[in-house]
C-alpha positions in Angstrom: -9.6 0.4 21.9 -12.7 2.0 20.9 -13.3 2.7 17.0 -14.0 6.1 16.4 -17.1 7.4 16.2 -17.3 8.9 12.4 -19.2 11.9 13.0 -16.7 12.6 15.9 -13.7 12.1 13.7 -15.0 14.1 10.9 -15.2 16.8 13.4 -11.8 15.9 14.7 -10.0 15.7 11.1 -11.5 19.6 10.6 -9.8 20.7 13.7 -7.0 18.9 12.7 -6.6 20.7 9.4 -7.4 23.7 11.1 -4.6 23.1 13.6 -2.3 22.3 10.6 -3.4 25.3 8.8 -2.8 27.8 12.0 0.7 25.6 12.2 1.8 27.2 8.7 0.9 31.0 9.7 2.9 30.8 12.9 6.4 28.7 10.9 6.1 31.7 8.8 6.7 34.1 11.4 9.3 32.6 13.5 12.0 31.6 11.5 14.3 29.1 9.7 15.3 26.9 12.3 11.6 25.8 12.9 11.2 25.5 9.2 13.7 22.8 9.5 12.2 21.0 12.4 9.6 20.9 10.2 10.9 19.7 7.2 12.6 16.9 8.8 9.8 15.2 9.9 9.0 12.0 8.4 5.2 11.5 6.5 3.5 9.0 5.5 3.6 8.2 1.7 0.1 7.6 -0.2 -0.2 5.6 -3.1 -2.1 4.1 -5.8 -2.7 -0.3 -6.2 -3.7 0.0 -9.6 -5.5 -3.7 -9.4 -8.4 -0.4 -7.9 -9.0 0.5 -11.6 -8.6 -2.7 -13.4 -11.6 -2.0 -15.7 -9.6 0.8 -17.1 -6.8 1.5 -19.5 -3.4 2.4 -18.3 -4.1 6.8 -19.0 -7.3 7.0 -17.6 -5.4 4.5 -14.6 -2.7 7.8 -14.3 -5.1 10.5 -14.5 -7.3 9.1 -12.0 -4.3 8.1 -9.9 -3.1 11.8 -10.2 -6.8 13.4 -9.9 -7.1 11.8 -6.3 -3.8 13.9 -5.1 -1.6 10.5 -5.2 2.2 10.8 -6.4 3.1 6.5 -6.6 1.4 4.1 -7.8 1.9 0.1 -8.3 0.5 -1.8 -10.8 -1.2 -5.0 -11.6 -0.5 -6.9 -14.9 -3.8 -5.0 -16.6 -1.8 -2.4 -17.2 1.9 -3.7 -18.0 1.4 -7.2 -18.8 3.7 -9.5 -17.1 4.8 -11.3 -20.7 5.5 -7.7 -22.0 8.8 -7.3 -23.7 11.7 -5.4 -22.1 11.5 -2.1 -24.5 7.6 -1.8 -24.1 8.2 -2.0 -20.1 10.4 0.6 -20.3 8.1 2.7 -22.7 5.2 2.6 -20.0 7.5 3.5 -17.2 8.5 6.4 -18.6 5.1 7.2 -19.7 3.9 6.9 -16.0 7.2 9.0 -15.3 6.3 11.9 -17.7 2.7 12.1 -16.3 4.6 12.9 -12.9 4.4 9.1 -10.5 6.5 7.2 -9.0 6.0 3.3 -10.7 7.2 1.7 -7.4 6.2 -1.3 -8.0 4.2 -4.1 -9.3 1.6 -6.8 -7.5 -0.4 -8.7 -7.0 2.0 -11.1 -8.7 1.5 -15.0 -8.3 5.0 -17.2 -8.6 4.1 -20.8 -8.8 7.0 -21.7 -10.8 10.7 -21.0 -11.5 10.1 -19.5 -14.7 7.1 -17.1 -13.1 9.9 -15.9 -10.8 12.8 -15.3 -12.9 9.8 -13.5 -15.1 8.5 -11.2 -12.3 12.8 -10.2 -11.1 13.2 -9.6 -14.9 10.0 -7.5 -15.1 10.6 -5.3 -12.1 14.0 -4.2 -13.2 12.6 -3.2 -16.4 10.3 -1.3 -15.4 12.7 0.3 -12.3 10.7 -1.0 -9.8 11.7 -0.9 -6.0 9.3 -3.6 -5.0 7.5 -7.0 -6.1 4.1 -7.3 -4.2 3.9 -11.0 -4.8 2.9 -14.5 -3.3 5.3 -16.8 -3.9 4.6 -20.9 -3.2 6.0 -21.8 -0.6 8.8 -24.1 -2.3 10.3 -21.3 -4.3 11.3 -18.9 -1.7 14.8 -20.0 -1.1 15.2 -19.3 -5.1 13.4 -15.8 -4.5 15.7 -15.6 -1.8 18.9 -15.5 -4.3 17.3 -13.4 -7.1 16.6 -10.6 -4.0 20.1 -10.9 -3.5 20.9 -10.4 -7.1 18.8 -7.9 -8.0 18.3 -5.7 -5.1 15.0 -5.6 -5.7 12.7 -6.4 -2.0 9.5 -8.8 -2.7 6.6 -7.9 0.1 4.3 -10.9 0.2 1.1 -10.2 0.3 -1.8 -12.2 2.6 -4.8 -12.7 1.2 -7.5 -13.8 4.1 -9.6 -16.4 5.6 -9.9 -18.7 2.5 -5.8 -18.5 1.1 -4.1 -21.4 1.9 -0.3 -19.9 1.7 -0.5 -16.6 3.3 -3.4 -15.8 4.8 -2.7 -13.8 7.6 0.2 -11.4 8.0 2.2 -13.9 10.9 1.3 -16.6 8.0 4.0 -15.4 5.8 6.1 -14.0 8.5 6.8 -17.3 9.9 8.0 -18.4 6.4 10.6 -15.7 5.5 12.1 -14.6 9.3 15.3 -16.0 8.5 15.7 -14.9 4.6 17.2 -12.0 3.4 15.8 -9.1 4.9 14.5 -7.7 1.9 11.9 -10.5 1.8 9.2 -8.8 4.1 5.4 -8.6 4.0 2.8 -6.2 2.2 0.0 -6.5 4.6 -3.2 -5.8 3.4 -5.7 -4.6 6.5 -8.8 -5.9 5.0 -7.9 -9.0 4.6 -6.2 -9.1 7.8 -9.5 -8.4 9.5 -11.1 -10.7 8.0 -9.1 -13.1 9.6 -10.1 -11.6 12.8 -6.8 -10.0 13.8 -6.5 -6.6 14.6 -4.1 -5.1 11.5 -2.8 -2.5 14.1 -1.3 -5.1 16.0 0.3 -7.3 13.0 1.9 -3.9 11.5 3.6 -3.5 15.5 4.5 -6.9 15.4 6.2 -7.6 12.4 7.5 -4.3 11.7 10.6 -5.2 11.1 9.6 -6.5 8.0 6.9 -4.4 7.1 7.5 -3.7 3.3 4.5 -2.3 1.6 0.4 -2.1 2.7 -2.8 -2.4 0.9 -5.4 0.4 2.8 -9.1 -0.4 2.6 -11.8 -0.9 5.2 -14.3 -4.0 5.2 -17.4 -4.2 6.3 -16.7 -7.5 8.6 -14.1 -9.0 10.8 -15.4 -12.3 9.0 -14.5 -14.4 6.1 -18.0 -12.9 4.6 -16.6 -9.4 4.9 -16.3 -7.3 1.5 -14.8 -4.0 0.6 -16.4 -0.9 1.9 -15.5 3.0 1.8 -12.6 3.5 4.3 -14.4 4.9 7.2 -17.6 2.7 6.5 -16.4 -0.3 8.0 -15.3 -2.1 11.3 -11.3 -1.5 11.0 -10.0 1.3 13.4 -8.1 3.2 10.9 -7.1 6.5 12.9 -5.4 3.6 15.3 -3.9 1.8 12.4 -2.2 5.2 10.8 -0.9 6.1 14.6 0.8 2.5 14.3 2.8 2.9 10.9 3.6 6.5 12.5 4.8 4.8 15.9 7.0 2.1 14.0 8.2 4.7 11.3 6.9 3.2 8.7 9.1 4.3 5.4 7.1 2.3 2.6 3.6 3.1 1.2 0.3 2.8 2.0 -1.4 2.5 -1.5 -5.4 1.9 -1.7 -6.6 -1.0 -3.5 -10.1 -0.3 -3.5 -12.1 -3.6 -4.8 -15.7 -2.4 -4.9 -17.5 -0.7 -8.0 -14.9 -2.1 -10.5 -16.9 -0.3 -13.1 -17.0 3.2 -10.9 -14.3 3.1 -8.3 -13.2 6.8 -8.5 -16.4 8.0 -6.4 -15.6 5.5 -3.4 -11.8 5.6 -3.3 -11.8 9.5 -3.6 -14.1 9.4 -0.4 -11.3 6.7 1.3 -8.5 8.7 0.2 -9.8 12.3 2.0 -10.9 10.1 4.8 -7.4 8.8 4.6 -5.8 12.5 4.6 -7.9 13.9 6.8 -6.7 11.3 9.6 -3.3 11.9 8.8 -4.2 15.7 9.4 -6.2 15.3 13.0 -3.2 12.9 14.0 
């Protein structure tokens, strides 16, 4: 399939919005039961991966987070250590609470022991999280296994490219947990996906039926070499990877983990998330 050409989709994602603006004069005028066709409909949900704004402390992370028009957020140990006692998890999740997000969950998180599991189960429940973005080694998923089943708490593993050596591609990890509790599924991040070569469109219609959680960026090659770029900058096909999650339903979140300009990432990922939005509109 052809990528889209960006001045083309610019112009697209403007009719789009103009369409969607139009849409709202004319439900006005004709009724409620429209109103609820409507509101039934099923959106994607945006979010934040706070690894994005790792050189930053946890309020400037939420009023960042908040300023780019983004309602969840997951974060990285920076800004709720992983050691952190039980009473200051809960004090930072309802600070994130108060400031008006979702803490949803928490990730990157490496488990390459027993202990680093039982930690990162013990952590998320603290902190009322829904998820665990994590990579566990591969001889410690049957006991991730029973603490998913104890917790109720699912664990998205997350693939990390051309040079990981336990889940590099998405079909990497699915291969691993097909016949686990269901709640053991896969956060697949698109950039590192292409790196790999494979089309991240195809891998989220694939393995949808475990698709838990995604990491949205763009790179700037479908090569190991390839590095973080502005969504819309690089080589994936992200209007054709949004259609997909919309095709299969997708009902977890797409949050941006933006790994260029550690020290000044709010330019960049503001420029990815209206690039984002304004697919969503056009489509």
């Amino acid at each position: 399939m052809k990528k889209t050409n960006r001045r083309d989709f610019i112009k697209l994602a403007g009719m789009g919005a103009a369409a969607a603006s139009l849409s709202s004069l004319t439900l006005a005028s004709q009724g409620c039961s429209q109103g609820k066709a409507i509101k039934s409909q099923k959106y994607l949900s945006l979010g934040m991966a706070s690894y994005t704004f790792r050189k930053f402390p946890l309020e400037e992370t939420l009023t960042m987070t908040k300023r780019l028009g983004l309602q969840r957020i997951a974060f990285k140990s920076f800004h709720l250590p992983l050691e952190s006692a039980e009473s200051e998890i809960k004090a930072v999740a309802r600070k994130v609470k108060e400031a008006g997000l979702d803490l949803y969950g928490c990730g990157v998180v490496y488990m390459e022991n027993e202990e680093e599991v039982h930690r990162a189960f013990n952590y998320a429940q603290a902190a009322g999280m829904k998820v665990i973005i994590g990579v566990p080694e591969h001889n410690l998923l049957d006991l991730v296994n029973e603490k998913v089943m104890e917790f109720d708490i699912q664990v998205a593993i997350h693939n990390h490219g051309p040079t990981d050596e336990r889940y590099p591609t998405p079909e990497s990890a699915y291969e691993r947990i097909r016949n686990l509790d269901p709640r053991i599924g896969l956060c697949i991040d698109i950039g590192h996906t292409q790196r790999c070569g494979v089309d991240p469109s195809e891998s989220t219609e694939k393995f949808a039926d475990r698709l838990l959680d995604v990491h949205i960026k763009d790179v700037s090659a479908a090569a190991e070499e390839g590095s973080t770029v502005e969504i819309g900058r690089g080589v994936i096909d992200i209007p054709k990877f949004l259609r997909t999650l919309l095709k299969i339903g997708y009902e977890g979140t797409a949050s941006f983990e933006f790994e260029k300009d550690a020290d000044d990432p709010l330019p960049g990922v503001a420029e990815s998330v209206g690039y984002v939005k304004g697919a969503l509109s056009a489509l």
